[in-house]
C-alpha positions in Angstrom: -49.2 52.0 -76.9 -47.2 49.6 -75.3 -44.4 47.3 -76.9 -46.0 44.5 -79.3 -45.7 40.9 -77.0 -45.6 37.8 -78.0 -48.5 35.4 -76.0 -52.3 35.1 -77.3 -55.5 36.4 -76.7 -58.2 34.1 -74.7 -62.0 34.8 -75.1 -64.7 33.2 -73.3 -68.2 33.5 -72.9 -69.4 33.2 -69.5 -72.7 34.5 -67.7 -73.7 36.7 -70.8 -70.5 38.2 -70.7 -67.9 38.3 -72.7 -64.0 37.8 -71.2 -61.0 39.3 -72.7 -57.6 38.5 -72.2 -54.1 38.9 -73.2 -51.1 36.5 -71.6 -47.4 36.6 -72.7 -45.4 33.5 -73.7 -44.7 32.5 -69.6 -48.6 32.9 -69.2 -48.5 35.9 -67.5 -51.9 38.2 -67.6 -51.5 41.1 -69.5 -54.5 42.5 -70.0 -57.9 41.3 -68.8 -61.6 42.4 -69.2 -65.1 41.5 -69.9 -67.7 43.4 -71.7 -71.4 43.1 -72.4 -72.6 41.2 -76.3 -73.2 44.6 -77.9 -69.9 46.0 -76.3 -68.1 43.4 -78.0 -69.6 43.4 -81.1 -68.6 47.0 -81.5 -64.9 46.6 -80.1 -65.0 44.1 -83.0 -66.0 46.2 -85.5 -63.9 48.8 -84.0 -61.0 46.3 -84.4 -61.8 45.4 -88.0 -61.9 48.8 -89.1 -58.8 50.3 -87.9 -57.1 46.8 -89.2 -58.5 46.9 -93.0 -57.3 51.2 -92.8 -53.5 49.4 -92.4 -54.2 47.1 -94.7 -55.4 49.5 -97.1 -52.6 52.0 -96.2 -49.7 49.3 -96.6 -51.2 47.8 -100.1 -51.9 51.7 -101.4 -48.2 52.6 -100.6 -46.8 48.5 -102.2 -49.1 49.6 -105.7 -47.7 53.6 -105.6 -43.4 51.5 -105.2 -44.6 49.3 -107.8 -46.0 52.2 -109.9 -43.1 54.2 -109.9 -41.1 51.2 -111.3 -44.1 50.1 -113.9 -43.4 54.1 -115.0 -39.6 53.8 -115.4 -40.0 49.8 -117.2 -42.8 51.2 -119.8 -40.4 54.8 -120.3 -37.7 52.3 -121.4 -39.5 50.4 -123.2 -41.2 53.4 -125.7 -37.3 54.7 -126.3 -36.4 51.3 -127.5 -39.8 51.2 -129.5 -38.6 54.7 -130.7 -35.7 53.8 -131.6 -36.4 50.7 -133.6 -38.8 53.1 -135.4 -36.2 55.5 -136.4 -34.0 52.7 -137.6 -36.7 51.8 -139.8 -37.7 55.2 -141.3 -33.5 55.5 -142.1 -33.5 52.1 -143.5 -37.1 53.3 -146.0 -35.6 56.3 -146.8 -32.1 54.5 -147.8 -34.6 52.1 -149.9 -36.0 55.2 -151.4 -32.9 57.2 -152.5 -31.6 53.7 -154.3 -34.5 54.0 -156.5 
């Protein structure tokens, strides 16, 4: 694939076809083409499938980061819990043995 530009697509409609094309920030073409209704229809679909997989991809791996750290807040969290619990079964047993 070639280097990501800056610029901006164009698409027209013109003679029941539809034009494609790609010009960098000076205006330069880049890439034009046209291509019948149904062809672009299905470069659209083609487009907005491959799109949501990296969308999909990038959010899976930002939930599997913020996992690991949910795992290591919550572990923290139950050995405090534990420990306040132990300070409480010494402090019952103390209450006991003064009985």
């Amino acid at each position: 694939m070639a280097e990501p530009e800056s610029g901006q697509w164009n698409v027209a409609a013109k003679e029941n076809r539809v034009y494609l094309e790609r010009t960098n920030d000076d205006g330069e073409l880049l890439f034009g083409d046209s291509v019948e209704p149904h062809e672009a229809r299905q470069l659209a679909r083609a487009l907005t499938k491959f799109a949501d997989k990296l969308d999909d991809s990038s959010r899976s791996r930002d939930e599997d980061d913020s996992d690991d750290s949910d795992d290591d807040d919550k572990s923290d969290d139950d050995d405090d819990k534990n420990e306040d619990d132990d300070d409480e079964d010494a402090d019952d047993e103390d209450d006991k043995k003064s009985d």
